[in-house]
Each structure stands twice: as C-alpha cells, then as structure tokens.
N, C-alpha and C positions, 0 to 999 in steps of 0.2 A: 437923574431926575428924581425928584423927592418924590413919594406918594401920599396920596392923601393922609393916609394912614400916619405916617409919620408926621406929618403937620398937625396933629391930635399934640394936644398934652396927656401927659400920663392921668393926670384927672378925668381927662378926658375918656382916655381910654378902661381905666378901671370903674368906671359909675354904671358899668351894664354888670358888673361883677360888685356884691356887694356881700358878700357872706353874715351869715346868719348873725355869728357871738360878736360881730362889733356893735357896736351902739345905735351908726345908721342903720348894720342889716334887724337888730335888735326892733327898729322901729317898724323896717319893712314885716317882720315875723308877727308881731303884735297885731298888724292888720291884717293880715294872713289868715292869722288865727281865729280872730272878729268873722273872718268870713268865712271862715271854716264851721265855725259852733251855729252861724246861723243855716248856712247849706245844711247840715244836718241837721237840725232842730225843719226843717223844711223838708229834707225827705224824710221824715219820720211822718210826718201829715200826709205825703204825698202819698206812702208806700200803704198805711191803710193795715198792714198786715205783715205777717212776716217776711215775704215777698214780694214785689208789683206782679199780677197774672199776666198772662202769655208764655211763659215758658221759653224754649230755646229761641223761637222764631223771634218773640218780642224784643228779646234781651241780645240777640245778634241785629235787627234792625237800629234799635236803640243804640247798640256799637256805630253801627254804619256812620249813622248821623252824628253822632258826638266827635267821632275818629277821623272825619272827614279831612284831607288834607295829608302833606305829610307829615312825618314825626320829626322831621330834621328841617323844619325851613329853612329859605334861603335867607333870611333877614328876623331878626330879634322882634318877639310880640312881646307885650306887655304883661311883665308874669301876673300882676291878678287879674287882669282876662282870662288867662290859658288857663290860672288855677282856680277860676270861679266854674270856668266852661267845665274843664273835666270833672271836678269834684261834684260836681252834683248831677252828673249821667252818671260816676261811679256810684255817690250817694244813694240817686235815686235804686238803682238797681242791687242795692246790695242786698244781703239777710241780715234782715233785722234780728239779732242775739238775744236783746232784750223784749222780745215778743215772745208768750206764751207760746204760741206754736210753732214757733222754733227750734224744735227739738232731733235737729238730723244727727248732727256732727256730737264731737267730742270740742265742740266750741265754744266758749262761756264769754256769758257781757263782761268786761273788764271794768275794774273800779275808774272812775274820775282821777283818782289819787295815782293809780300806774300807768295813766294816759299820761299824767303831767310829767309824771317821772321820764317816760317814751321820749319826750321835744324837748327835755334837758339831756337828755342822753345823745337823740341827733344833733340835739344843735354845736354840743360840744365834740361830737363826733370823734370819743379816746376808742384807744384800742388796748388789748390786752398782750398782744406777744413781748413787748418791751416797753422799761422803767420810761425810754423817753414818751411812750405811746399815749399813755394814761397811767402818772402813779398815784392817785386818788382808785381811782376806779378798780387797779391791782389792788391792793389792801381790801377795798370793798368786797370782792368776789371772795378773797380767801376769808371774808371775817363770814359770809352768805355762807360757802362750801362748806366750811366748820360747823356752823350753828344747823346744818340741815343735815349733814353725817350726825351730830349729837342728836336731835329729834329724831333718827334711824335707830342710833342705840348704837352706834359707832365710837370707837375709842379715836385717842390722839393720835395713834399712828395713820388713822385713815387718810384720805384722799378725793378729789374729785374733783369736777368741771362742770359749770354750766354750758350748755349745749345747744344746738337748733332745732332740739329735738328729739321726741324718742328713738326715733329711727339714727339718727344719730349715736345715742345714747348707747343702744344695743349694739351698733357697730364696735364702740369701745370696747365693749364687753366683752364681745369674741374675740376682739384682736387682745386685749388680757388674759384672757381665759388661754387663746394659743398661745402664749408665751409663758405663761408660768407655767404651762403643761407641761407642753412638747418640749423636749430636746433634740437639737439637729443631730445625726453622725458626729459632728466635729464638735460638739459642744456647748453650741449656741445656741439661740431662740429663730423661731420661723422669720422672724424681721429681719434678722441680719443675712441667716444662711437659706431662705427662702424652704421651698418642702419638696421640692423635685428630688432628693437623695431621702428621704425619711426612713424611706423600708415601712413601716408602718401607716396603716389608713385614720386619720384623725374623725372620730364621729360625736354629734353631738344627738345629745335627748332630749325632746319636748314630746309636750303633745299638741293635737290636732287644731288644739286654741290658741296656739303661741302666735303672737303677732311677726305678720306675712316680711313686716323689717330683718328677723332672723335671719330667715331664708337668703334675702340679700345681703345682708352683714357676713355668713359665712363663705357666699359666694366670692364677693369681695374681696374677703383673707385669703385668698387661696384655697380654700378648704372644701367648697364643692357643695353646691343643693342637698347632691347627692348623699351626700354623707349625712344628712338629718336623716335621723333614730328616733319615726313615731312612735312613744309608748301608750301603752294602754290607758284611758283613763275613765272615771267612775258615769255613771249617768247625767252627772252634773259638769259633763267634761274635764273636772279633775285628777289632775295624776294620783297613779294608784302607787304608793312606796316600796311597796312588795314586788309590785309588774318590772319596776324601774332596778330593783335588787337582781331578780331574774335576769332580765338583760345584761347588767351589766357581769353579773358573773359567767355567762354564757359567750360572751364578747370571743371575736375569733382571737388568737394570740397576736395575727399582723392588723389587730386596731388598736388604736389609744384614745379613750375616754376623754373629751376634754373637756365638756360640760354640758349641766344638767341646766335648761332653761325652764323658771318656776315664772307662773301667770300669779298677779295680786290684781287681779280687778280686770279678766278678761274680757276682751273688746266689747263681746257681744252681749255676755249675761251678767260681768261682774264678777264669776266666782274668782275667790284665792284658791291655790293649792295649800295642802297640807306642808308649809314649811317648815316647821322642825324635824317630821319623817324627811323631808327632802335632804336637809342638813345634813343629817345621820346617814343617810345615804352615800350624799358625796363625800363625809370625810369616809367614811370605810373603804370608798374605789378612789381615793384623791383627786375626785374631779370636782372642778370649779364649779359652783354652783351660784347663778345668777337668778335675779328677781327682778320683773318685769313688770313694774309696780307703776308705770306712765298713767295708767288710767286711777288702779286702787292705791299710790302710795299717799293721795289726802287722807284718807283714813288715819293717818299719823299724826293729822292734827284735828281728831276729834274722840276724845275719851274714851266717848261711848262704842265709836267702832273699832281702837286703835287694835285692839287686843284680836280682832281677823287677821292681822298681820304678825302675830308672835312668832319668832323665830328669825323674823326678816334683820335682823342685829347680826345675824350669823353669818347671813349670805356672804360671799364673796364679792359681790357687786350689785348696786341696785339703781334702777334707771327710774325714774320720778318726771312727771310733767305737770310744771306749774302752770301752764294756761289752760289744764283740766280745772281740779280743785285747786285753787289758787286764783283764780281769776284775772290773772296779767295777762297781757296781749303776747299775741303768738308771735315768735315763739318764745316757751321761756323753758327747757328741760335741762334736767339737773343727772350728771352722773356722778356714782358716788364710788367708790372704795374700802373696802375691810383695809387693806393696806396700800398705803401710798405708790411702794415701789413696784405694785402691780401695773404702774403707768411709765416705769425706766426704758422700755423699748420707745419710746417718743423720746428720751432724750437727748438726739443727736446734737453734736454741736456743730455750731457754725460761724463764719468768722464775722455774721453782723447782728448775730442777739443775744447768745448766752455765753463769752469768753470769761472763762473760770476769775481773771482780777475784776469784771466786774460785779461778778458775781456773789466772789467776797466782800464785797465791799455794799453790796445789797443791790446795786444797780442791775434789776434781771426781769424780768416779765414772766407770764403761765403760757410762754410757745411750750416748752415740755408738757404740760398739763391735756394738752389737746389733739385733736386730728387738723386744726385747724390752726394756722398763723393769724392772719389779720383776722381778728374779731370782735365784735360789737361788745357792749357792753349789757348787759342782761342782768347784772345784782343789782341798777338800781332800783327797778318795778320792783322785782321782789322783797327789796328791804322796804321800802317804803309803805306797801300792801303787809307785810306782815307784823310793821310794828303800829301801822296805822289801826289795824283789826285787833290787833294782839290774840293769845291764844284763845279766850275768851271768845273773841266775835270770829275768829276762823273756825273754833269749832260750831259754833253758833250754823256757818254758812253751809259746811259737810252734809250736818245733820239734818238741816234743813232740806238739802236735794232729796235722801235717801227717805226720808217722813213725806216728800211729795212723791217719791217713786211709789212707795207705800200706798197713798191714798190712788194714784192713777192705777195702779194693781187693782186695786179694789172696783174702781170705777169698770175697767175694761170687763173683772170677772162677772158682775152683775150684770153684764148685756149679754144676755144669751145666744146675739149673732157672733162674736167676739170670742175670739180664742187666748186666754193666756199662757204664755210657753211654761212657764214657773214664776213665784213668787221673786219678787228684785232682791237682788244682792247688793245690791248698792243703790243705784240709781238710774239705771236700764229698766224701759218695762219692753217688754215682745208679744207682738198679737198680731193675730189675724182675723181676716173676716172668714169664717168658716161655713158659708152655708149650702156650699156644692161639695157634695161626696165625694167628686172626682177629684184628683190630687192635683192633676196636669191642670184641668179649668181654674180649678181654686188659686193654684198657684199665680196660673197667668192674670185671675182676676184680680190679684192681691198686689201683682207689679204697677198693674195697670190702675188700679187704687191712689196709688202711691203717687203715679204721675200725674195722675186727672186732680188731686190734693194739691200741689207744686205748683199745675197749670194755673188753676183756678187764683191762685194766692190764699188758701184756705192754710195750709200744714206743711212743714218740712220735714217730711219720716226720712229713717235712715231704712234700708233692707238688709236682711242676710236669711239665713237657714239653718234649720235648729232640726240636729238632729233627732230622732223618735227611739223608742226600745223596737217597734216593729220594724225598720229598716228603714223605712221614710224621712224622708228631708225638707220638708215642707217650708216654703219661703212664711219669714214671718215680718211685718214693718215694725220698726223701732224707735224707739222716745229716749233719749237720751238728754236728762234733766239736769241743766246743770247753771240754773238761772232759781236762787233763791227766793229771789223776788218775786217768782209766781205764787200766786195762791190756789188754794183748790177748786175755788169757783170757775178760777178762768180754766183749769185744767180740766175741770166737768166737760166747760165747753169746747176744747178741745177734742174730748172724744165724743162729744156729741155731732162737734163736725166731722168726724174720719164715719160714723155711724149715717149720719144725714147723707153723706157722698154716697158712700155703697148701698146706699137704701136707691139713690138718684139713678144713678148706674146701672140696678138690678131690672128698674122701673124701665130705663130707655132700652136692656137687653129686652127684655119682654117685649116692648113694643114693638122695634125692630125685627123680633122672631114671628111676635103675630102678624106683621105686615107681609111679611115674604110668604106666610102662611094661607094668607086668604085669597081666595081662587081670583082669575083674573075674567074679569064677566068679557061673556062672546058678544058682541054686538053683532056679529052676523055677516055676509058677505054682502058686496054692493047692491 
C-alpha cells in the first residue's frame, strides 16, 4: 500500500526544508532578518533600561508564556511565527549592552559590521577541521592567528587557535604547558603515557587572582586542584617575583614545576603582573610561563596602554579575548603560542582528516590546532572589526573605556557614601556603599543593593570581594565598562542611581525599624 508520504513529490517533500545559502532560502533569511532588526529596534523601546524590572519572578513568568507548548510539535509551524514569537520574549528580556548601566559582565555591544560578519558565517555554516570543511575560512584563521601572535610580539615560529573562549584558552595552556614539561618514565609526554606512573607530583603557581577556569583546566589534565601553588602576592594582588623564586627553589624534589600562571588584566581590578620578572623566573626553573591576558590583552591595541604588558612577547603562551576589547560577539578567544610545536600533542592521526598524501599536497584543516574537531568559524568577525576600525580607531575604542573608568573613579570618590577599592587599572571601577560600620550589615547591605538595582531595571553591577591590609574582605559591586559609546554624563547618572537606591533603602530600613519600635496602644479589656 503506498503512503501518503510517498504520493508527495520530492518538491513536494523538500519545500518545508529550504536552507539558508540557496537563493530561495537566501529569500526566506532577508525576511527573517527584516524582522529581526525591527523586534529589536522594538525591544529596545520596550526595555526602557538595561533590563525590563521584576527580576527572576518576571523573567521566569515571561518564559512560561512565551515557552508554552512543546519544543518538538507534532506538525510544522510556520517558521516566521515561531521566529517572530520567540525573538521578541527573548528580545524583550535580554540586557541591553548598549545601555549605560549595563556594566555587570565582561560583555561588550558588538559592532554592526561583526554582526553581519556572524549571518555570513552561519549561513555558510564551514568548519575548520578539514580542507573539504571550509577552505576559504582555513586560510582566514591562519592569516587572523598570525597577525594577532605579531601584535603579541611573537616570531614566525609561533602558533595558535581561536577558541570558545578563555576558559577554553587556559585549558590549552595547561595541557602545553604539561607536555613540554613533564616527561613520562618511558619517555613520552602526559598525552600519550598518561601520569599514573610519573613518580613525581606536577604543581603549578598562580596567585589568588588567577581566573577560577585554571583550576578546571588542570583538573581536567590530570593534574589535580590540588596541586595549585598559591603564591604570595603584593597588595594590589600581584605576584611578587622574589615570593615565586623562593618557592620554586624550595619545591620538594618529588614535584615538577610546570608552570607559572601570569594575570594581564585580572578579573576583578585589572591589575597586570610584573611580566618580565615573571619571565626571568621561569626561564631560570624551566617552567612554562603562561599570560592570562582574556580580559587585559586589548591593551595591545592601544599605544597608550600597550607598554602594561611588556614582557608578554616572552611568555610561553598567551590567552586573549576578543569579545572583551574587541567588540565581536561571543565568543571570540584567541590562543596563542611562542612555539607552534608546543601544540604536537593534538596531533593524532586519523584515517578521515589529516593522511600525510593529503597533507602534502595541501589538502588538511587546523583539527591538529585545537581541543576541538568540528568548529565554527570565528576569524571572520574579527578580521572584518579589525580592519574596518584599523589600529587607529581600536585604539581609539580601549582608551576610551579606561578614560571612562577614570572619570566613574572620580564620580564614586566624591560621594562621600561611596567607597572606592583603588584607582582603575583598566576599566573596572569597585565600590561600595559604606555607611554601616558593621562589616556583616554592610556587606549584606551592599548584596542586597545590587539586587534591588537589577530588580528595579535601574543598573547591572557585577559583585565580588576585595581584599583589605587589615584582614577584611568586604563585598564591593562592580562596573565593568566596556561600551565606548557611553559618555560621562550618562555615567554621572549612573552613580547617581546606585546613590538614589541606597539612599531609598536606608530610608524604608529606618522606617521599618521605627515601625516595629513604637509601642502598641492598649485599648483596654472589654
């Protein structure tokens, strides 16, 4: 018996599948797109602010209703229904990047220009592991990789990979770092002969600022939480190079050194460590010396600040995030290499990507290059953003953050409710409301700050804890500028709203305290 199915023509059958890079899906994407620029040009109105107010409750009901139904119907909707319907719950509830008070994250508005770049990239949807995957897009990344090791200070022997990120990034880094170290008993590197026979305990050094990705990166190798070697560092959280000499020469005989993890623009405050003492260090104990530069390696494309990072030419390896300074959509992270062949442990073969006659002959893809096989393509936002700006207007856009961290520094210190942690090193400011002595209230006042900000739709602080010389660790909320297009004005009024809230706050705690306080009149018995 035939089924209906079969009584279909193949026209028939393929017209609910129309993919994007043909000409008709080419048509359906155009409308698509029509209606995508206007949903967001609409929740930009809607939203008012950097977030719509209500907080979790609003933004889980707003799920409910949008999400109703299931994810998998039984029968084909009409894709610009579904994609008008979702995109504009998603729209409406997003954070707005390009609002002044949106300053939580490590997240920046991305240009127009790396947006377009984004929907030619999906819509051709190449990949990088092999020649037949994308070989436009291969040449692309290695012309990117190159020109971003040179703007490091890297020679032609370097190497590297864009990546999904820095956590990504620093994973590579340990698992390089263990293999050019470590030798197994039998000769080989931890990749092949694993570390179960080693005899020797692998540890590595950072300090207490190193981003919390390490931690997992060396768990991941093999190599154990445990074996992170916090060193001492200065009051500005900086590793101290003398504390890092001590250690390592005091090291027991059954450890092996395998590398010294360096901060260029730590999470919280911006500092760099002292990279060329760091240098000096690892080459004297032959350990790998890695730079953690995701948030501070923009500084590399601005003049004026480039030279905070002197010595980072030396490193070993340096992990870079372009959707920080860079302004491409996330993700865009770069790793980089002193030497290429510090990435040969990735280069297994296999009998359907990299067979040596094709490989001579040029036919080969960056699977060696990576931790990852099938993977997006990410050189083209970045080439496109960085010759559309040239170094002129990226530097332009750096200096711009750090000149408005500067002025919001200044803003916060003139309010005398207002606590500044330190002057910005980049583009981070830290403050607090300071007007309760008590540590514990203050603190919990200053969380709670932070959420009543968020709720409202007023501000999006980030939090953490800055430590004191007196032993205190006081929670402090954070601004993390990274939207050139603000100006100072609106950034005034920024801290005018975080000041106007805890003024609100202070005002309903009082009230609240005198309510519970005022006697309760006796009316007397019956």
């Amino acid at each position: 018996m035939t089924t209906v199915d079969e009584q279909r023509t193949d026209e028939q059958r393929t017209a609910v599948f129309r993919p994007a890079g043909t000409p008709e899906g080419l048509e359906d994407l155009r409308t698509l797109v029509n209606t995508a620029i206007d949903t967001l040009r609409d929740a930009h109105l809607v939203r008012g602010g950097p977030v719509l107010p209500g907080g979790p409750p609003a933004v889980a009901e707003a799920a409910r209703r949008a999400l109703e139904g299931p994810l998998l119907p039984e029968r084909p909707q009409a894709p610009d229904e579904v994609f008008r319907e979702l995109i504009a719950a998603y729209a409406n509830w997003a954070v707005d990047l390009t609002h002044p008070a949106a300053v939580a994250r490590m997240q920046c508005p991305p240009t127009s220009v790396a947006i377009a770049a984004e929907l030619v990239t999906a819509t051709l949807n190449q990949s990088l592991h092999a020649w037949e995957s994308g070989p436009f897009a291969l040449e692309l990344e290695r012309y990117v990789v190159r020109e971003l090791a040179e703007l490091a200070g890297y020679g032609t022997e370097s190497g590297g990979t864009l990546t999904a990120g820095g956590s990504l990034s620093n994973l590579m880094a340990v698992l390089a770092a263990r293999d050019s170290v470590v030798t197994t008993p039998a000769g080989g590197t931890p990749f092949a002969d694993g570390l179960a026979n080693l005899g020797r305990r692998p540890v590595i050094l950072c300090s207490d600022a190193t981003h919390f990705s390490i931690g997992r990166a060396v768990g991941i190798t093999g190599i154990g939480e445990d074996a992170i070697l916090r060193a001492p560092a200065d009051p500005t959280g900086r590793l101290i190079p003398d504390e890092l000499d001590r250690m390592l020469a005091e090291l027991p005989a059954d450890t092996v050194p395998v590398a010294i993890i360096a901060c260029a623009g730590s999470t919280d405050e911006g500092w760099v460590d002292p990279l060329p003492e760091l240098v000096a260090v690892a080459r004297k104990y032959g350990v790998w010396l890695h730079v953690d530069a995701a948030y501070g390696g923009g500084m590399l494309l601005s003049p004026r600040l480039r030279g905070r990072l002197a010595g980072i030419a030396d490193a070993d390896s340096i992990t870079m995030d372009l959707h920080k300074f860079g302004w491409t959509p996330a993700s865009t992270g770069v790793f980089l290499v002193r030497s290429a062949r510090s990435l040969d442990a990735l280069s297994q073969q296999t009998t359907t990507l990299n067979a040596d006659d094709d490989k001579a002959a040029g036919y080969y893809g960056l699977y060696a290059d990576s931790v990852q096989a099938t993977r997006r393509v990410d050189a083209l936002k970045v080439a496109v953003t960085l010759r559309s700006h040239g170094r002129d207007g990226m530097a332009e856009l750096v200096d711009r953050c750090h000149e408005l961290a500067g002025h919001a520094a200044e803003r916060v210190a003139a309010e005398p409710r207002l606590e500044l942690a330190a002057a910005p090193a980049l583009s981070t400011v830290l403050l607090r409301w300071a007007q309760d002595p008590d540590l514990e209230r203050a603190d919990a006042f200053n969380g709670a700050l932070r959420r009543r900000l968020m709720s409202d739709g007023t501000a999006l602080l980030a939090r953490t804890r800055v430590p004191r010389a007196d032993g205190t660790n006081p929670v402090f909320l954070k601004l993390m500028l990274l939207n050139p297009a603000t100006t100072t004005e609106q950034l005034d009024l920024v801290v005018a709203g975080i000041v106007a809230t805890a003024e609100a706050m202070e005002a309903e705690s009082a009230g609240t305290a005198a309510a519970q306080d005022r006697p309760v009149p006796d009316h007397g018995g019956a």
